[in-house]
C-alpha positions in Angstrom: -17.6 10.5 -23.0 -18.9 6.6 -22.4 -18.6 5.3 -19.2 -15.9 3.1 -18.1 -17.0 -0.2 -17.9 -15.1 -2.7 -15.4 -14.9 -6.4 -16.4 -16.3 -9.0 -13.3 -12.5 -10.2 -13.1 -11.6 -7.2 -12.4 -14.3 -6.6 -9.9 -13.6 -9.8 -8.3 -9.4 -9.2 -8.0 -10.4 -5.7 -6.3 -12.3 -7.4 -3.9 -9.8 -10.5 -3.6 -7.4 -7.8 -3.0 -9.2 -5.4 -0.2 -10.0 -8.7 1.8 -6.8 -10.1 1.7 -5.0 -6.2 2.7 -8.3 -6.1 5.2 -7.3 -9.4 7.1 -3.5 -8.4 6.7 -4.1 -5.5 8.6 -6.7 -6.7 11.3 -4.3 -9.8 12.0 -1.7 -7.4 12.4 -3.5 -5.1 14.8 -4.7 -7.9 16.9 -1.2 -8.9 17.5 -0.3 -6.2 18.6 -2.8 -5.7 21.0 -2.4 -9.0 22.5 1.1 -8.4 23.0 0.8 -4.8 24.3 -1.4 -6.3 26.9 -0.1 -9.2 27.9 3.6 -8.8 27.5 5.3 -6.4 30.1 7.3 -3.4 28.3 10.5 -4.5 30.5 10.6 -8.2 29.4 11.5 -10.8 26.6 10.2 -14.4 26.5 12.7 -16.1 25.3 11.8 -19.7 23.6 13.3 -22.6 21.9 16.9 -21.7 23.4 16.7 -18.1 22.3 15.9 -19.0 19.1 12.0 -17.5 19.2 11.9 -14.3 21.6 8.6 -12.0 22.5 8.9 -8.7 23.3 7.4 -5.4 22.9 9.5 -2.9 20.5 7.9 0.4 19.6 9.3 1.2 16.0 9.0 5.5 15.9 10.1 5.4 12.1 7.7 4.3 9.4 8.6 0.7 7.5 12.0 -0.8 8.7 12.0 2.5 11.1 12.7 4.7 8.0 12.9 7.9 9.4 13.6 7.1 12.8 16.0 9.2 13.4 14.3 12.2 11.9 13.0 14.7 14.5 9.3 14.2 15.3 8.4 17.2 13.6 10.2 16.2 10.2 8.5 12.5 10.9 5.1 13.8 11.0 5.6 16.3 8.0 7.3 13.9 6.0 5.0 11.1 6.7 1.8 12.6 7.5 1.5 15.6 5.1 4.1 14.4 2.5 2.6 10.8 1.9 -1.7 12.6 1.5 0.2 15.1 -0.8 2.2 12.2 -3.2 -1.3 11.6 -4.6 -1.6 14.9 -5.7 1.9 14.9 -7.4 1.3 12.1 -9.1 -1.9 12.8 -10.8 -1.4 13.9 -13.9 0.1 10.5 -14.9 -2.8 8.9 -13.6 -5.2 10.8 -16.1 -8.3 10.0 -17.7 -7.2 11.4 -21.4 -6.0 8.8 -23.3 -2.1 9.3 -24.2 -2.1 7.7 -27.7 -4.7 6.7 -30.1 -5.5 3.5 -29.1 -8.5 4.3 -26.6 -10.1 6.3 -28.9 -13.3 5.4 -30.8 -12.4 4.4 -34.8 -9.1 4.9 -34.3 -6.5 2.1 -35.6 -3.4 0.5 -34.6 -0.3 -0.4 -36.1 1.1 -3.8 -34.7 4.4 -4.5 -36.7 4.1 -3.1 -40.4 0.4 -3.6 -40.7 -2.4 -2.2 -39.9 -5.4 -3.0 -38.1 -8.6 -1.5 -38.3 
């Protein structure tokens, strides 16, 4: 088997990618920390006439507080387990082996009514 060789676009949209999910994350962290500690659980600031309000909301579901109704042990199967397991479902569609002819070596393609060796 040859090895898979990754173009320096590529390379360079991973890494574009990981730093912009990286900073996404950290700046979402951070605001949460600040708030945590500086905002008291029992209060709102309320700015702008009510129009920008601060306060601390715990969310016990996962994104839009999917599942927040679910009892905490279905939350943490469903979210914990079920989410490191959707990998493993999903794997075989994810394989190596090419699926048609086209990734093999001398092979040819057909691209309308001709083809192209």
């Amino acid at each position: 088997m040859r090895g898979l060789r990754v173009s320096r676009d590529v390379v360079k949209r991973v890494i574009f990618m990981a730093v912009i999910l990286v900073s996404c994350v950290g700046c979402d962290q951070a605001t949460k920390s600040i708030a945590k500690s500086i905002i008291p659980e029992t209060e709102s600031w309320s700015y702008l006439g009510d129009t920008v309000r601060l306060q601390v909301v715990y969310n016990r579901g996962a994104f839009l507080s999917v599942g927040s109704s679910l009892p905490e042990a279905w939350r943490f199967g469903l979210f914990s387990i079920g989410v490191r397991m959707l990998p493993l479902r999903l794997e075989p569609s994810f394989s190596s082996q090419p699926h048609c002819g086209a990734n093999r070596p001398n092979s040819r393609a057909v691209i309308g009514r001709r083809r192209v060796a």
